[in-house]
N, C-alpha and C positions, 0 to 999 in steps of 0.2 A: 660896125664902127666901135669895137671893144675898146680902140686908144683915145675915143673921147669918154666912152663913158669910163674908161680909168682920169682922166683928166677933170672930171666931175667930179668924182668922189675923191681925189687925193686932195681936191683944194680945200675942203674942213677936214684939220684934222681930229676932232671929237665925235666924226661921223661916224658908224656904223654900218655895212652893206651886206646884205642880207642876200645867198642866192640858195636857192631850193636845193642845186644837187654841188657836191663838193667837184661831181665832174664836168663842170661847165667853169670854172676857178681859172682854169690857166690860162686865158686869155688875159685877164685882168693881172693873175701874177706875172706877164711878162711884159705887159704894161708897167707894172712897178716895182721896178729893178731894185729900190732906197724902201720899197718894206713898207709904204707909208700909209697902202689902205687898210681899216680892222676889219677884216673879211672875216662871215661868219658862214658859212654851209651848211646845211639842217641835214639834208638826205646824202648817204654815204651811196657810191657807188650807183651803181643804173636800178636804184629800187626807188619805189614809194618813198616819202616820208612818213614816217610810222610818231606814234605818240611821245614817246619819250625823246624823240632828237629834239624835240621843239625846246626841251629847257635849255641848252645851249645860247637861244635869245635871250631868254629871259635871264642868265647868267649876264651878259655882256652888256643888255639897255643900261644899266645903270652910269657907265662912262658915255655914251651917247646924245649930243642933243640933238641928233638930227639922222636919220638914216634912209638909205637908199636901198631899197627894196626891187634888185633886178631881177625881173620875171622871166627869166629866159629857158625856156621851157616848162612852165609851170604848168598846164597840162598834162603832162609827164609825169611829171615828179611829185607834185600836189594838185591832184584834180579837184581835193574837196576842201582846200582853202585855207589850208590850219594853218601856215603862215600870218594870214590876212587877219584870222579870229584871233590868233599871239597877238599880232600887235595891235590890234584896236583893246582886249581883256588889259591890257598894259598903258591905255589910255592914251595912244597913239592914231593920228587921225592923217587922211593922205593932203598934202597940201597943193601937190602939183606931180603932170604925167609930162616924163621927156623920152621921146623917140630916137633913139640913135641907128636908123638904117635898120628895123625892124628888132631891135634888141631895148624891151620895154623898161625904164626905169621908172618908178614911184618913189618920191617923196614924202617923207613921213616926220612929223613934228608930233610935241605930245599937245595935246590938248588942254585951255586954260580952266 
């Protein structure tokens, strides 16, 4: 159900959405035709995420209060979680898990 969880994440717009591989994206970009989600993708192409993509979050949290963290194939793409360790090191904590038809979203808020 890629067209709700694009209808989740377009309704804040100072959100953030986080996916592991840039090749899992076009769902959600054809979902939002007006540009409106700040999609971030760590892992280029059908590889690993490797160390260095991770700065890319930590460039963009700063506009952020709130980010959605879609898991959709993370076993794949981040087996060993370096997503999860970015945003918790950034002081970001999961507030709530939404199911859309087997495409995982987490919720994420910074911590007070």
């Amino acid at each position: 159900d890629w067209r709700g969880v694009a209808a989740l994440v377009k309704d804040n717009p100072r959100s953030l959405v986080i996916l592991p591989s840039e090749t899992s994206a076009w769902p959600l970009k054809y979902y939002d035709s007006d540009n409106k989600i700040n999609l971030v993708s760590t892992g280029m192409g059908i590889s690993k995420i490797e160390d260095g993509q991770l700065s890319v979050i930590g460039d963009r949290l700063s506009v952020a209060n709130k980010i959605y963290y879609i898991r959709y194939l993370v076993p794949l793409f981040d087996p060993n979680e370096q997503i999860l360790t970015k945003l918790e090191s950034e002081g970001y904590s999961k507030i709530k898990e939404i199911s859309f038809n087997q495409i995982p979203v987490w919720e994420y808020g910074l911590t007070d």
